[in-house]
C-alpha positions as CSV (number, residue, x, y, z in Angstrom):
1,X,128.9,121.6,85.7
2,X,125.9,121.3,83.2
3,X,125.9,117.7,83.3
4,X,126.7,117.2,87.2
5,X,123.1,119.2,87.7
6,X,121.7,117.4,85.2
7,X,122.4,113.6,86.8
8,X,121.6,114.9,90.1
9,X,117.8,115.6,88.3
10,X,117.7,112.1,87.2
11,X,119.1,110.8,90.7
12,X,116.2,113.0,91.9
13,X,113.5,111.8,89.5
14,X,114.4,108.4,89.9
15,X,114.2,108.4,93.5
16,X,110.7,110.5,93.2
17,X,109.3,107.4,90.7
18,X,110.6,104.8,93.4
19,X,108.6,106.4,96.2
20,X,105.5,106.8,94.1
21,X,105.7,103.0,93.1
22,X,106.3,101.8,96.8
23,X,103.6,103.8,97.8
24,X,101.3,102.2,95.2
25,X,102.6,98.5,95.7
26,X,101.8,99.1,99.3
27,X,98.7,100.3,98.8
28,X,97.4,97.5,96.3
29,X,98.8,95.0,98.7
30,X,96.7,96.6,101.5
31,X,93.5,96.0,99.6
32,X,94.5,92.5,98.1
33,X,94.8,91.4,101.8
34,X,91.7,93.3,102.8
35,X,90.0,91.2,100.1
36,X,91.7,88.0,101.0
37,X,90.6,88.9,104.8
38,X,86.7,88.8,104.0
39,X,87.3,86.3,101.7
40,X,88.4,84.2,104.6
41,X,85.3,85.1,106.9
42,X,83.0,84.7,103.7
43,X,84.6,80.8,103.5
44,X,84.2,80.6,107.7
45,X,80.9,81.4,107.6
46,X,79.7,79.1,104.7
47,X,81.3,76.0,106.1
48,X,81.6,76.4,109.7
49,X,80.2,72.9,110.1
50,X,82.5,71.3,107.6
51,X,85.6,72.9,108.9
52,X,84.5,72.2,113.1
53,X,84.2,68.6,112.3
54,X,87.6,68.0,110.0
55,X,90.7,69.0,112.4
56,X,92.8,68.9,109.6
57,X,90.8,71.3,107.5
58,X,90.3,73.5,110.8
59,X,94.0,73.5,112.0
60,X,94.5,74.5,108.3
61,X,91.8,77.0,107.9
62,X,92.9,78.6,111.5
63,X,96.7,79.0,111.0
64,X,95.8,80.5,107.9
65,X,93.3,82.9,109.7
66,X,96.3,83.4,112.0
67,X,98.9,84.6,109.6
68,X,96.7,87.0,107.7
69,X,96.0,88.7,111.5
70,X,92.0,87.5,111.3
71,X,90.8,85.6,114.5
72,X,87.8,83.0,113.5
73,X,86.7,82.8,117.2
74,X,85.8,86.7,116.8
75,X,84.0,87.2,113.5
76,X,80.2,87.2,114.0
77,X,78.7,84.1,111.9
């Protein structure tokens, strides 16, 4: 009996450390992609120029924007 009780407190514990960690993944991949975000409208607004007059660099540079949810028509340069 002792030693079903004490595997259901590990089952329990384990499960307890698996939340904590996927609650602190999710929240350092929240602020990595925060960073990454302005990172991307730092970038935008330093070479607007270059990247309106290379369409390669610009259909690059806005599928990028695209996928991390930032629109590059919107942010205020």
């Amino acid at each position: 009996m002792a030693g079903l009780m004490q595997k259901k407190k590990v089952e329990t514990a384990k499960k307890e450390l698996g939340s904590e960690l996927d609650s602190s993944h999710k929240a350092n991949m929240r602020e990595q992609i925060a960073s990454f975000q302005s990172r991307l409208e730092s970038y935008l607004a330093q070479h607007k120029s270059q990247i309106n007059r290379d369409p390669s660099l610009r259909t690059q540079f806005y599928q990028m924007c695209r996928e991390m949810g930032i629109d590059p028509l919107a942010c205020e340069i």
